[in-house]
N, C-alpha and C positions, 0 to 999 in steps of 0.2 A: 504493500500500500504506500502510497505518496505522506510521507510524514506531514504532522499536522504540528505547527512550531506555536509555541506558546509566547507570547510577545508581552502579557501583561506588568511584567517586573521591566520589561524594557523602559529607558527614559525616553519622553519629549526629546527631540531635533528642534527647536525653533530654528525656521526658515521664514524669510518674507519673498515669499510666492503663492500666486494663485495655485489652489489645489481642485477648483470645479462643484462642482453641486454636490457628489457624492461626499460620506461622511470619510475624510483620509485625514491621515497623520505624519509626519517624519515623525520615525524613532531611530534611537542610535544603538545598535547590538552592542553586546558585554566588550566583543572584539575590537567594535571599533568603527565599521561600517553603518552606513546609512542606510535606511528600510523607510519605503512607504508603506504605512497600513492602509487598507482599504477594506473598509466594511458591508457584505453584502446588503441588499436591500430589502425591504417585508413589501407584500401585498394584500389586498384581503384573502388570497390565496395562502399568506404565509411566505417561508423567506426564499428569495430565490437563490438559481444557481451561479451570480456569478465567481464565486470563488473557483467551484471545479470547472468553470468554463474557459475562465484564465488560464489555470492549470493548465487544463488540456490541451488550447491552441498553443501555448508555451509547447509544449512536448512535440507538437505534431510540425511545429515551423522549427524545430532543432533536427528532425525527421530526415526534414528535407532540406537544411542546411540554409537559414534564415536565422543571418543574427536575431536577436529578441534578447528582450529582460528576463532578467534569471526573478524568478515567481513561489512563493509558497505558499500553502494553504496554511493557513492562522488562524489563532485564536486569542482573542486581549479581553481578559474578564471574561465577560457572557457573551462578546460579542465577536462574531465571525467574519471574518475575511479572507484575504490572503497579504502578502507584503511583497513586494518587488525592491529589488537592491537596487540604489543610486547606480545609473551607468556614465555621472557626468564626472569627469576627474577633478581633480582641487584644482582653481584657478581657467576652468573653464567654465560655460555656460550652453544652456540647449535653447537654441535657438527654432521656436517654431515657426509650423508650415505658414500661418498667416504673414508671419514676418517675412518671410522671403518672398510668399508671393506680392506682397504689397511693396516691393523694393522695384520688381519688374512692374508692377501696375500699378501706377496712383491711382486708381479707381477703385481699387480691389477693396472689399468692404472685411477689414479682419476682423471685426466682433460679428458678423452673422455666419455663423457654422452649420444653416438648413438651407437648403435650397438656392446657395450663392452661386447666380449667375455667371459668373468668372470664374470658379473651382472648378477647372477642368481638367483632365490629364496633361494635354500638350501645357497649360501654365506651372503645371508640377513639374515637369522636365524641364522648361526655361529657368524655372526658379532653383533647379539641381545642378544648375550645367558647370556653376565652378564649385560645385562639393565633391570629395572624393567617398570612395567606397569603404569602409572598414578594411585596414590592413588585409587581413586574410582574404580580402577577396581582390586585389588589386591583382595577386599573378594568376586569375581565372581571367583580367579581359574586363570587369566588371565595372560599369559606371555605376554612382550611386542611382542615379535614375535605373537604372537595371535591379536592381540590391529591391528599390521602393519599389516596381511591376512586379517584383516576387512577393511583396506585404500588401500589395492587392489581389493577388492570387489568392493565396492563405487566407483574405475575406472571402474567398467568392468558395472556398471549399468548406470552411468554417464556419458560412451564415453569419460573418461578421459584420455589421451595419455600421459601426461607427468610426470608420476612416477618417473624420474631419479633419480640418486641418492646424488643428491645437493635437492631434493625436499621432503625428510624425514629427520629424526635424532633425537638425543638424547640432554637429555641436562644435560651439566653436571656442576653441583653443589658443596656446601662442602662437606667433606667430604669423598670424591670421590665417590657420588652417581651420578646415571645416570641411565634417567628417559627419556624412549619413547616421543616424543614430540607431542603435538599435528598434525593432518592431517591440511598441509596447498599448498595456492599454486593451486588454481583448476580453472582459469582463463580460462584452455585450455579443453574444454569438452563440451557436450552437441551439437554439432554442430554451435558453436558460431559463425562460422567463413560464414556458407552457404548466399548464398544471399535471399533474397522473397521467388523470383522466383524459386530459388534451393528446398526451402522448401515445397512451394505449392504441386511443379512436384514431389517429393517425396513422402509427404503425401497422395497424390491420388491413390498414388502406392503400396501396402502392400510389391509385390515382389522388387521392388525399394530401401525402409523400408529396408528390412532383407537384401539386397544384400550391402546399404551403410552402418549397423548395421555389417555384418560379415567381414567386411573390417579393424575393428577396434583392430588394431597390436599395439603393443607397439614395438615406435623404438630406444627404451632402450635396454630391456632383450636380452643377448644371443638369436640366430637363431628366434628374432621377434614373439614371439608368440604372439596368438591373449590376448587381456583382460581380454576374460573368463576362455582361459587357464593358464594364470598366478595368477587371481584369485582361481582356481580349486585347481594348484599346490599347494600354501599356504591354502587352507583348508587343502588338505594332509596332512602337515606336520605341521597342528596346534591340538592343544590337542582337548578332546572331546566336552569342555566346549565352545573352541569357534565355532567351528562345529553345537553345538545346538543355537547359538546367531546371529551371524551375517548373513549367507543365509536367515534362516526364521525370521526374521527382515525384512531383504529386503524383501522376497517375502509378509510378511503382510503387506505392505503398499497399501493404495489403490487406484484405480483411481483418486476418489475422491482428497483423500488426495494432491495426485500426483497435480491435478489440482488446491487445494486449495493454493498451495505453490508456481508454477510459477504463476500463476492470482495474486501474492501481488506483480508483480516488474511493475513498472510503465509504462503505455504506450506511453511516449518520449523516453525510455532506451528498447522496446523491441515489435518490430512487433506483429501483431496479427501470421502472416505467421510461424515465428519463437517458438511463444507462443507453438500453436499446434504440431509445428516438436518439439519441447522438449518435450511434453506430450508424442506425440504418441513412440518416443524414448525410453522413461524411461518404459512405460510397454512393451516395446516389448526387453527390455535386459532386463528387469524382468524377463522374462519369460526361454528368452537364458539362463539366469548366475545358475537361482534359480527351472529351468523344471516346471515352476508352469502353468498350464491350462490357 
């Protein structure tokens, strides 16, 4: 099982930065490092998944060889989360999507994050074009705009809806380097939020499946396209290197695999109901994103 880290004894981090509407924290570990908590959220349904939803898109974009933040499932007091470790080094700073693209466009509107007109891939790539890729991927060939088509993949396989653009960025360093930042932020995906009962009646249903599968818009991008078409877009316009990487990445993952990775998140943090609707999920946008049989 995926260990469940107890953070309650952990101290406060005071940081002065936006943290977002959900309930999050810095703490600072015994060690030394910085941790956000992040507490999932209740509905009248009771609380949801984002914790093992995190988890698991963590696991599945390491799968297939997408930097991302390292993620735990947590627990502080009575209250359930997960924690993600600082990936920003001392004396830099992350620099997000809005901010870049509002350097290429004076118009570009950074505080609206639904429906902005001008968030469109090809502006995501102008605004990447003097960022570099993470070290380890510089001798694959990879620009960072390639590195970020593969963290819109991973939504379009994941059912991840919240790309915005406060949910990527760069990080910028001495020397006026700036460096793609790891994929983080995946709390909203997989169907975290369904009830049981939503899941059961779904799974039972193939045409159910594909009909709540092809529903999955991003209501970020310019005119809502769906995941796999904003996925598609950024293959377009990524080189050939990451064209051969990221798609057949995904599509080699296996059932198996697939099942071996949600079966590690615990069964107090994740229904059996839920378990199978994330399985049967992830091969069936397999298939959608990657046409694989």
């Amino acid at each position: 099982m995926f260990p469940v880290v107890d953070v309650t004894q952990w101290p406060d981090d005071e940081v002065d930065e936006q943290l977002g509407t959900k309930e999050k924290s810095w703490l600072r570990h015994p060690g030394g490092q910085r941790w956000l908590f992040k507490e999932v959220r209740s509905s009248s349904e009771g609380i949801r998944g984002e914790d093992w939803a995190e988890k698991v898109v963590a696991q599945l974009a390491q799968r297939v060889g997408l930097p991302v933040a390292t993620v735990e499932l947590a627990m502080r007091a009575e209250r359930r989360g997960i924690i993600s470790q600082n990936f920003v080094p001392d004396g830099a700073r992350l620099e997000h999507g809005n901010e870049l693209l509002v350097r290429i466009d004076a118009e570009y509107d950074k505080d609206q994050t639904r429906r902005n007109d001008r968030y469109t891939v090809d502006a995501i790539e102008l605004a990447l074009a003097d960022a570099s890729p993470p070290d380890a991927y510089v001798i694959e060939g990879l620009t960072a705009f390639d590195i970020w088509a593969g963290y819109v993949a991973l939504d379009a396989w994941v059912a991840g809806r919240d790309r915005h653009h406060e949910n990527w960025g760069v990080i910028a360093g001495p020397e006026q380097r700036r460096v793609l930042a790891p994929s983080f932020d995946h709390g909203n995906a997989l169907g975290f939020q369904e009830s049981d009962e939503r899941c059961q009646a779904l799974v039972s249903s193939p045409a159910s499946m594909e009909k709540w599968a092809a529903r999955g818009t991003s209501h970020h991008f310019a005119g809502r396209p769906t995941l796999v078409d904003v996925a598609h877009e950024a293959m377009r316009r990524s080189t050939d290197a990451a064209r051969s990487i990221w798609l057949p990445n995904i599509a080699s993952v296996t059932e198996a695999e697939v099942a071996e990775i949600v079966d590690l998140v615990p069964s107090e943090k994740m229904s059996e109901p839920s378990r199978n609707f994330c399985k049967a999920l992830l091969m069936l946008n397999q298939r959608r994103l990657c046409d694989v049989d």
